[in-house]
C-alpha positions in Angstrom: -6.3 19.2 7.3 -10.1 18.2 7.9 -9.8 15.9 4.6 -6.5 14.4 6.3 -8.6 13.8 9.6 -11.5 12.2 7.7 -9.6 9.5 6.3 -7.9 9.3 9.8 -11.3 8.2 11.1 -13.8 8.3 8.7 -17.2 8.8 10.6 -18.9 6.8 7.3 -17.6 3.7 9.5 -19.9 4.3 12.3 -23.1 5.5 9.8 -22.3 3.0 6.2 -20.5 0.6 7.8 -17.2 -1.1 6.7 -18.6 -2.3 3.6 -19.8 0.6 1.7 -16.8 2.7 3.1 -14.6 0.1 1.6 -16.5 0.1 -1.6 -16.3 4.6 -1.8 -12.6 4.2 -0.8 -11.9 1.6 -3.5 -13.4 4.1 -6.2 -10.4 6.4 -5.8 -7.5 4.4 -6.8 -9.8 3.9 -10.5 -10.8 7.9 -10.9 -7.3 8.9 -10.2 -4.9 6.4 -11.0 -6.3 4.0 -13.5 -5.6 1.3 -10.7 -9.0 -1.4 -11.1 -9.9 -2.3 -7.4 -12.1 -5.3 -7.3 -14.0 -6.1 -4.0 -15.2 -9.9 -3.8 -16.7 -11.7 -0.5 -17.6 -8.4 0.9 -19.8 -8.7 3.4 -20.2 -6.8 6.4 -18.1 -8.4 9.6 -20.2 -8.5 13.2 -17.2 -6.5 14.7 -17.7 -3.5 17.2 -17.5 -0.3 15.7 -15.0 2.6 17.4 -11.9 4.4 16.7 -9.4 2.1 17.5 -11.5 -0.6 17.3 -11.4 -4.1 14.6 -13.9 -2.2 12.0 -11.3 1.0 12.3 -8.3 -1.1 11.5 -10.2 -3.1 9.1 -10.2 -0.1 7.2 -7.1 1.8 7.5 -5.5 -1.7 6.8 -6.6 -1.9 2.9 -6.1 1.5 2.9 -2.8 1.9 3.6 -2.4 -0.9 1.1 -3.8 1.1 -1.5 -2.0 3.7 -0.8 1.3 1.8 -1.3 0.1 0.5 -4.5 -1.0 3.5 -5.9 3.0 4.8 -4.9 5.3 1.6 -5.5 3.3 -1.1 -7.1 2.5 -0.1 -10.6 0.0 -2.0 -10.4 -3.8 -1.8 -12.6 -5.6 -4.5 -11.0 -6.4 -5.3 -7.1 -8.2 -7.5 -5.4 -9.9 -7.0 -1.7 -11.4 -9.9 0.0 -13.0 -8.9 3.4 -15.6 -12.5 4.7 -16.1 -14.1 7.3 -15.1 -17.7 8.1 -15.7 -20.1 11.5 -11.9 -18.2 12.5 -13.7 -14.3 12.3 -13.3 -12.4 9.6 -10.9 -12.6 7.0 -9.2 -9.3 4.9 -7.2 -10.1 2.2 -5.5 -7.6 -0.6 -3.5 -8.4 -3.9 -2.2 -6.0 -5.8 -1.3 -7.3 -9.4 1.9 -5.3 -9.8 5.6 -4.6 -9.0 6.7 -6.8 -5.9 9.0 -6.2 -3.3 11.6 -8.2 -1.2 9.3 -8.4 2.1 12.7 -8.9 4.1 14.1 -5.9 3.1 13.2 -2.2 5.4 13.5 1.1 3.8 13.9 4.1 6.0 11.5 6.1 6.0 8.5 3.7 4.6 5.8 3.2 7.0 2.8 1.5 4.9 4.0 -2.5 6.6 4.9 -1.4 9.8 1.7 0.5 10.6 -0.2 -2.4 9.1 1.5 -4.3 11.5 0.6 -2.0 14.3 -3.1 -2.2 13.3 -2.9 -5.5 12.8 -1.4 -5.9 16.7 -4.3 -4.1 17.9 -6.7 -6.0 17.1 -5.1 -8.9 18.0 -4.6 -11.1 14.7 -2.0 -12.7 12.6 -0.9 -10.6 9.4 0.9 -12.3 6.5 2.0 -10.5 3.6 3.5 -11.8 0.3 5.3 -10.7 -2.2 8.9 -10.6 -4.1 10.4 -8.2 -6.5 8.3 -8.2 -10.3 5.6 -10.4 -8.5 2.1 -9.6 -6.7 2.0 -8.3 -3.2 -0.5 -10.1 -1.3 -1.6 -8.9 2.2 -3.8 -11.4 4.6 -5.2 -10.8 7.8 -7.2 -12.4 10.0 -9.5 -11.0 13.1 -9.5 -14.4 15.1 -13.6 -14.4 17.3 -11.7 -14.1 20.6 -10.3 -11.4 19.1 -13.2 -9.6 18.6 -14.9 -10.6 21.7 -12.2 -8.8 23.6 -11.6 -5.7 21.8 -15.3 -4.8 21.9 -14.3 -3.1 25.8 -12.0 -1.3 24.0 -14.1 0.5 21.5 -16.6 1.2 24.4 -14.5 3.5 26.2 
């Protein structure tokens, strides 16, 4: 249960950072899986730090991906991107593996809708791509008004 928790909210957020979390998280998918994950244009975002805050969901986002990957996807190679632009800061995920049709909703899956939901709270657009025997590429983006205004939040 404590290891559950722990990746719930994973207090090496508020003491590593985002990047180095990232970069320990990413190690799993290799040791147990055989699944490559390649971080590129990582560099730590200027976003407050808190439980349900931009860094939080920042994390769980690629998580979750990963965690569908290592499920569904099939997949031996993927690709984070996590930089920042003049917009904010940019995540973006491709998994090089089995696709699926984005339009279709399977009972009892919950990896795109709670991206979504993280993605909500923060207050950016999400875009995810993919189709069946293709690669599955998740994007979002943490607009600067965005994290201007969620900083309150994580505060609290």
């Amino acid at each position: 249960m404590r290891a559950l928790l722990l990746e719930l909210r994973p207090q090496a957020l508020e003491v590593d950072g985002i990047v180095m979390t990232l970069e320990r998280r990413s190690e799993v998918p290799d040791q147990r899986h055989r699944i490559n994950v390649e971080l590129a244009d990582v560099s730590e975002p200027d976003v407050p730090i808190g439980p349900i805050g931009p860094t939080h969901a920042l994390y769980r986002i690629p998580q979750e991906a990963l965690n569908s990957i290592v499920k569904y996807a099939q997949a031996t190679q993927v690709h984070v991107r996590l930089s920042r632009n003049a917009d904010g800061v940019m995540l973006k995920s491709t998994a090089e593996g089995h696709g699926f049709a984005t339009d279709e909703h399977v009972p009892g899956h919950f990896g795109l809708d709670s991206t979504h939901e993280q993605t909500a709270q923060i207050g950016g657009p999400f875009d995810v791509r993919s189709e069946s025997g293709a690669a599955t590429t998740i994007q979002v983006t943490l607009r600067r008004p965005a994290i201007g205004e969620s900083k309150g939040d994580d505060e609290r």
